[in-house]
N, C-alpha and C positions, 0 to 999 in steps of 0.2 A: 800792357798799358795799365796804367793806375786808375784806380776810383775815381779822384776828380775831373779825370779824363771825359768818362763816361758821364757825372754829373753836369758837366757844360755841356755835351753832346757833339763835343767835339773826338774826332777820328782823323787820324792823317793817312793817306796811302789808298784811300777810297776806289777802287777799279771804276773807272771812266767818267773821273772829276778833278778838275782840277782844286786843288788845296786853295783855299783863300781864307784866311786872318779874321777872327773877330772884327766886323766894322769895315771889313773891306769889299772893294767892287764896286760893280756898276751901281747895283741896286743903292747902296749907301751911297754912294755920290749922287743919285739923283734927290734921294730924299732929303737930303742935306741942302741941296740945290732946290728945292722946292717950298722944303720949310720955311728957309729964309724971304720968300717972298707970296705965302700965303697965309690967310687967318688961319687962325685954329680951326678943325675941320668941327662939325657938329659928331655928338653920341654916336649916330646914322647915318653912314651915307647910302644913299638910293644908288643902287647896282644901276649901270646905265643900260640899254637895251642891247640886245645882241645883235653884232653886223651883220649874222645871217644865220640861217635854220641849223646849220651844222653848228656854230659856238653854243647856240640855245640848246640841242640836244646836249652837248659834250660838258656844257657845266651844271643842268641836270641831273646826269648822271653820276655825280657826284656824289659819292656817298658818306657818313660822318662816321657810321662805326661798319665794321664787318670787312673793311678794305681787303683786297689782296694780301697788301704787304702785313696786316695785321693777321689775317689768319695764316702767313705764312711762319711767322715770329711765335704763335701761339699753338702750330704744330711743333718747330722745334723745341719750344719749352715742355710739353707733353711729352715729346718721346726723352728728353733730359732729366723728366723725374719731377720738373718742378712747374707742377697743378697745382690746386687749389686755387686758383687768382680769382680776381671778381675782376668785370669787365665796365668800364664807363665808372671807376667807384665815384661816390660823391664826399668828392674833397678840390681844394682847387686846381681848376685844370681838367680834370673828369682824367686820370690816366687812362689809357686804353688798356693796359693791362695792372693790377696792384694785388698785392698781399698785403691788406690793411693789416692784419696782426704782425706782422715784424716793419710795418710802415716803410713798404717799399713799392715803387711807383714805376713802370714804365712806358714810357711816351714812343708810340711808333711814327714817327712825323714823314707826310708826303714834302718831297724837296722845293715842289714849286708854291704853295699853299704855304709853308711856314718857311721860305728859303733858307734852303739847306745851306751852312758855311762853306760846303765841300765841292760843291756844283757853281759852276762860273753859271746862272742862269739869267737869262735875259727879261726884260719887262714888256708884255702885251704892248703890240705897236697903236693899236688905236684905246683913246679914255684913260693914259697913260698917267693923270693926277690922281686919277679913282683907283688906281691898282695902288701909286706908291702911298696913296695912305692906307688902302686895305691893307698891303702888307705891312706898312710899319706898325697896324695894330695886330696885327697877329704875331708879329716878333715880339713886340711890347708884352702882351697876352700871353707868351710862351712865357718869355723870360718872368715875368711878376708873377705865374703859374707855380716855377721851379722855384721859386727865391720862399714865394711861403709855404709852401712842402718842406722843402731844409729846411726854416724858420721853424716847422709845427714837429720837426724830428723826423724826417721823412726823408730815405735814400732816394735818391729821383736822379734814372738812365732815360737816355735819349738815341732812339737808333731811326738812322735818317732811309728813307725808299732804297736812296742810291745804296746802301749798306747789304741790302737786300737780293742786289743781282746775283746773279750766277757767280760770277767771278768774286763775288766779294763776301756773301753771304757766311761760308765754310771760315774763313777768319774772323768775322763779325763776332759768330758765335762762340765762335772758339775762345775770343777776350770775354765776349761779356758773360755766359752763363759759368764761369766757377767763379766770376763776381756773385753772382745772383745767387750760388749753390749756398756761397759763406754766409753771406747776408740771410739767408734764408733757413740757417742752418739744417739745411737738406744735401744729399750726395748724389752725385749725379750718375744716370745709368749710363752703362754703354751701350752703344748699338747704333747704327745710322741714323741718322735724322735722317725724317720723311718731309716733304711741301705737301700741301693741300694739291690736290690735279685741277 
């Protein structure tokens, strides 16, 4: 797969998602559906309450950096040779992982939080106006993220949860780090990649 592949954050062939189009699905067809017949949403909107003590625990526990899938992506770049990164650097977007000196960025995005293009995924059935505007500001918020990274000279990959499973993970890697090796001008080791336990 080529570069700009990886710079949209697009992947086709994803193990247990279906392929879906820039712009397409559910998701878009509601927000689409929605726009057209509400004001503009205010800077904030107020999270609605939770339908019951299990959603309250579960979005909670949410976490913004240290995720799973990011310490899992952050072990295989260590045993690949290529350390040195800073973590949350401050530039736009905050990447989860970067090597500000050859200005390269990478985004480990959860699929249902920044909807993934690769995942048919569905919308929260209850408070479902408050979800399609969270999320269309969080796609907004990705995308205007990645557009002034490239705009400031800055390589900027996006690898999505789903990328990360078992089944899909060993190809993942396999395209993107001798992207990352060249860009980085670093070589990469052999040896197995390890996960975090």
């Amino acid at each position: 797969m080529g570069n700009g592949a990886w710079n949209r954050g697009e992947r086709a062939g994803s193990a247990g998602c279906e392929a879906a189009g820039p712009g397409a699905g559910p998701f878009r067809a509601r927000v689409e559906l929605l726009a057209g017949r509400a004001l503009p949403a205010p800077a904030r909107v107020a999270a609605p309450p939770a339908t019951n003590e299990n959603v309250r625990k579960s979005m909670r526990g949410n976490k913004r950096a240290d995720t799973r899938p990011e310490l899992v992506v952050r072990a295989r770049l260590r045993a690949a040779g290529l350390s040195g990164y800073r973590l949350q650097w401050k530039v736009p977007g905050h990447p989860d992982v970067a090597w500000p000196g050859k200005k390269v960025a990478l985004f480990v995005n959860g699929c249902f939080w920044h909807r993934c293009p690769h995942c048919n995924l569905s919308l929260p059935k209850s408070n479902v106006e408050y979800w399609v505007v969270k999320f269309a500001r969080n796609v907004e918020r990705d995308e205007q993220s990645r557009a002034t990274l490239e705009a400031l000279g800055w390589k900027v990959h996006v690898v999505w949860e789903c990328q990360l499973k078992k089944k899909a993970i060993d190809a993942t890697m396999a395209e993107l780090l001798p992207v990352l090796a060249e860009e980085l001008d670093k070589e990469l080791l052999s040896g197995a990649p390890t996960d975090p336990a």
